[in-house]
N, C-alpha and C positions, 0 to 999 in steps of 0.2 A: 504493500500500500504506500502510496505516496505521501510525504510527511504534511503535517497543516503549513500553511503558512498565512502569514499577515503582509498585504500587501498597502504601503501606503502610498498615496497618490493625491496631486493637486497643482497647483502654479508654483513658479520661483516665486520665492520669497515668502511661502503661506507658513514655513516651519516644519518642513518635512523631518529634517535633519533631526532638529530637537527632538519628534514624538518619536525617531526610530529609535533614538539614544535612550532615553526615559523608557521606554519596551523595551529593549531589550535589555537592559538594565533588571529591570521587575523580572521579567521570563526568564533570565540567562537565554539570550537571544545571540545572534550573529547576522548581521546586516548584510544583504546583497544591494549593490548599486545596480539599480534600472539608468542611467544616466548614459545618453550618448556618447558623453563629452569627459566623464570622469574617466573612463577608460584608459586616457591621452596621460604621458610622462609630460612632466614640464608644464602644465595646465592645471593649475591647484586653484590660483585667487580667484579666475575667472569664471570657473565653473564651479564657487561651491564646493569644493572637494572638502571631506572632514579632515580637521587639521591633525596634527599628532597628537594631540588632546585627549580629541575626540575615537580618535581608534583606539588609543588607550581605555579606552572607557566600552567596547564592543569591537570585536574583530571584524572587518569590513573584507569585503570582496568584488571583484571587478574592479579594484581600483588600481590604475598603471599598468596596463598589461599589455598595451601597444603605445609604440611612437609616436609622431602626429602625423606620419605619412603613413604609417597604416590604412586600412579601409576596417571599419568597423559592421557589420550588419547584424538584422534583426534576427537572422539565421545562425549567426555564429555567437551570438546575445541569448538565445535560448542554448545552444550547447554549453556555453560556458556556466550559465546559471542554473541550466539541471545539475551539473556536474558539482556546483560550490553545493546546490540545497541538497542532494543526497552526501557526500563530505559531511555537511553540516549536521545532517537526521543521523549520519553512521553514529558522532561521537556525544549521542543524545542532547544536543542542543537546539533552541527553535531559532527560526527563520523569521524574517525582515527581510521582504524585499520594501524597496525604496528608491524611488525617482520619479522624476518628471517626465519622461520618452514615453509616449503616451502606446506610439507601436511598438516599444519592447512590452510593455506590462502586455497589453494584447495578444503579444504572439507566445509568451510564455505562457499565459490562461489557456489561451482556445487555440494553440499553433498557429503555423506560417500561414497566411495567405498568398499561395505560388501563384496565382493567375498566369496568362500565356508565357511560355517562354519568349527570351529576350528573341529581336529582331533587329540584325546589325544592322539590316538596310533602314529601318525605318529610325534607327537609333541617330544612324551617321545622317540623316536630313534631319531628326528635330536638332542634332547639336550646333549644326548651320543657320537656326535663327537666332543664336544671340538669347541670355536671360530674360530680357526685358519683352520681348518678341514670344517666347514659351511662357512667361508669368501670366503675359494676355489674354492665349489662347487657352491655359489653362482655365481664367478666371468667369471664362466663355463658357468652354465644355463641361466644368466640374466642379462650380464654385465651392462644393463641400470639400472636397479634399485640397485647391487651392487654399483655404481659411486653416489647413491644420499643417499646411506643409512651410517652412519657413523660406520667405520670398529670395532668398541669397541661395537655398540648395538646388543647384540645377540639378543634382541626378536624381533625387525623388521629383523633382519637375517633369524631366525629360520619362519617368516610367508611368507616373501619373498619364501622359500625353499619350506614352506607347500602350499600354490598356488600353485607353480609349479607341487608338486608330486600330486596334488587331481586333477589336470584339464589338465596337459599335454599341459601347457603353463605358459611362462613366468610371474608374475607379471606386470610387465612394458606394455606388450601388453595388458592386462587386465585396467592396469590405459591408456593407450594411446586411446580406447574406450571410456573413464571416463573422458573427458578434454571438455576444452573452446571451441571447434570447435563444440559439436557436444551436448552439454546438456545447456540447461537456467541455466542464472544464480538466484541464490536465490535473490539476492540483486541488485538493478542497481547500477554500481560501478565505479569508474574510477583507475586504475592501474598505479602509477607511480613508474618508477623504477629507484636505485640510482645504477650506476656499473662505480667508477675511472676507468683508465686505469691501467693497470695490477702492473706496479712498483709502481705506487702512489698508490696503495691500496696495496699490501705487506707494503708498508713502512707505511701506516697508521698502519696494521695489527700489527707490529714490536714494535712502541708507543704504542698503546692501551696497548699491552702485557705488556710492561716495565711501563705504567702507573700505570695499574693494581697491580703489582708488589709492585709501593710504596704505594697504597693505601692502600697495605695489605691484598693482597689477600692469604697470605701465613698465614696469622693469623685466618682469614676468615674457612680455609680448618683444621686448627687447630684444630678450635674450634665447627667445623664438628666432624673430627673423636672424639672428648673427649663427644661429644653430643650421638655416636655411629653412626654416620650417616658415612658408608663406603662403597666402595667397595665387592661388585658386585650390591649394589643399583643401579639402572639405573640414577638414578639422580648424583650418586659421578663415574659416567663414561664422563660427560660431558667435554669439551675440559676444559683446566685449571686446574680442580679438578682432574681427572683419574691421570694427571703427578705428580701432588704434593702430592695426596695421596699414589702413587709412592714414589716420594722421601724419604716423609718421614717415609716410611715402610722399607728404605735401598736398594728399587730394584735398582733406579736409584741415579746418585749423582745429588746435586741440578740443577748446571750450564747445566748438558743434559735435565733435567727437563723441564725447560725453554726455549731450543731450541726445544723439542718436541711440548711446547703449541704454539710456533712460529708458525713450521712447521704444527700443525695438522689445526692450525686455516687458512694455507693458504689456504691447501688443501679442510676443510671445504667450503670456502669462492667461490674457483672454485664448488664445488657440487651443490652450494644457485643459482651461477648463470646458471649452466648447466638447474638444476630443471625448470627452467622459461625459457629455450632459445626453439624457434618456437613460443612462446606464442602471437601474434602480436598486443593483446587487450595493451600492458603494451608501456607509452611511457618511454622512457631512459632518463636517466638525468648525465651528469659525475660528478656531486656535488648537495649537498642543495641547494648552492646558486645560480645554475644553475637553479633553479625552480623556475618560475613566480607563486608568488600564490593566486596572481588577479582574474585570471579565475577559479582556482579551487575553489577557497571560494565562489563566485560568485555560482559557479556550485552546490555548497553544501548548499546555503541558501536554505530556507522553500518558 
């Protein structure tokens, strides 16, 4: 049998961090990162990554485990996290999964959604329009999965578009088939979800940004590009990193810089919650400490 686990889920900045720490703490837990972006070496301030504090305090997983020119997927995101939560159920400890990637949490509940195989020919003409040219036409054919997919990733663009042109439907109606209403899930799970209310989570969004900020996160991006790690890596497109390595290329001046990671991270933060909204298995929480975690730990013992 598959072991329980607790999956927590919401926007940046709603406190995800805090309630996995607090859980597993009370259960003797062990944290899996859901995170895209935490995977990355040398990508700590910008993405949130738990500091050495905080691993101190619950052993984490997935974190660091490729470069920034690595290619990450949702496919190789489910092997690596079956792999930590059975590790994790062998040496009777419970699970915490935990992130924001709204399609890793998805494809580890309910598996992969493969749709058509890839199509070089139709791959190599959409890459010939240019982002701004596929955002359009995305925004056209499939405004749902435009709204979850982030405007800067051409290759979730570019597959979103190739679904569409091989099958004569949306992606999004292809993943709305793919969902909790209507497939087992791999794991029996319980879903908590963290969503402030809209100003109080900008305004956390706003801090985070300006904390990041002085942790040095501009040193951080630095010592990326002196590494060679840049732009168009999919990894140096991620919010934070795309603007700064911006700036410091002259596109943009610092201080707009900064209001773009603002701005891109609110708007991200609305997509994390869109992703999950009909979902009914997930209960809400408007904070951590909004969360009783008596019954969950309870619920997670062996």
């Amino acid at each position: 049998m598959p072991p329980r686990i607790i999956v927590i889920v919401g926007p940046t900045g709603a406190g995800k961090t805090r309630l996995s720490l607090l859980l597993a703490e009370r259960a003797g837990g062990e944290v899996v990162s859901a995170d895209s972006q935490q995977v990355y070496t040398g990508m700590d301030i910008g993405t949130g990554k738990v500091t050495a504090d905080e691993r101190a305090r619950a052993p984490h997983h997935l974190l660091d485990i490729l470069r920034p020119d690595e290619e990450m997927t949702a496919q190789r995101f489910v092997e690596l996290a079956d792999r930590a939560i059975e590790d994790i159920a062998a040496r009777n400890r419970t699970v915490i999964v935990c992130g924001g990637t709204g399609l890793y949490v998805r494809s580890l509940l309910l598996g992969l959604f493969a749709g058509p195989p890839a199509d070089p020919e139709v791959r190599a003409e959409l890459s010939k329009l240019g982002l701004a040219a596929l955002r359009e036409e995305l925004e056209r054919v499939d405004p749902q999965a435009a709204a979850k997919i982030e405007r800067n990733d051409e290759k979730r663009t570019i597959r979103a578009l190739e679904v569409y042109r091989l099958t004569g439907e949306p992606m999004s109606a292809h993943q709305a088939r793919h969902d909790h209403k209507t497939l087992p899930r791999r794991y029996e799970a319980q879903l908590v979800g963290l969503a402030p209310e809209r100003e109080a989570l900008y305004r956390n969004i706003d801090a985070r940004v300006d904390q990041m900020l002085a942790d040095g996160l501009e040193d951080e991006v630095t010592a990326l590009r002196a590494a060679g790690y840049l732009p168009p890596l999919r990894s140096q497109q991620a919010i934070g990193y795309a603007e700064l390595h911006d700036a410091a290329a002259g596109v943009v001046e610092r201080a707009r810089a900064i209001e773009l990671i603002k701005r891109n991270s609110r708007h991200y933060a609305r997509r994390q919650l869109s992703w999950y909204r009909g979902d009914a298995t997930i209960t809400w929480h408007a904070s951590a400490d909004a969360v009783d975690l008596d019954p969950l730990a309870a619920w997670l013992a062996p």
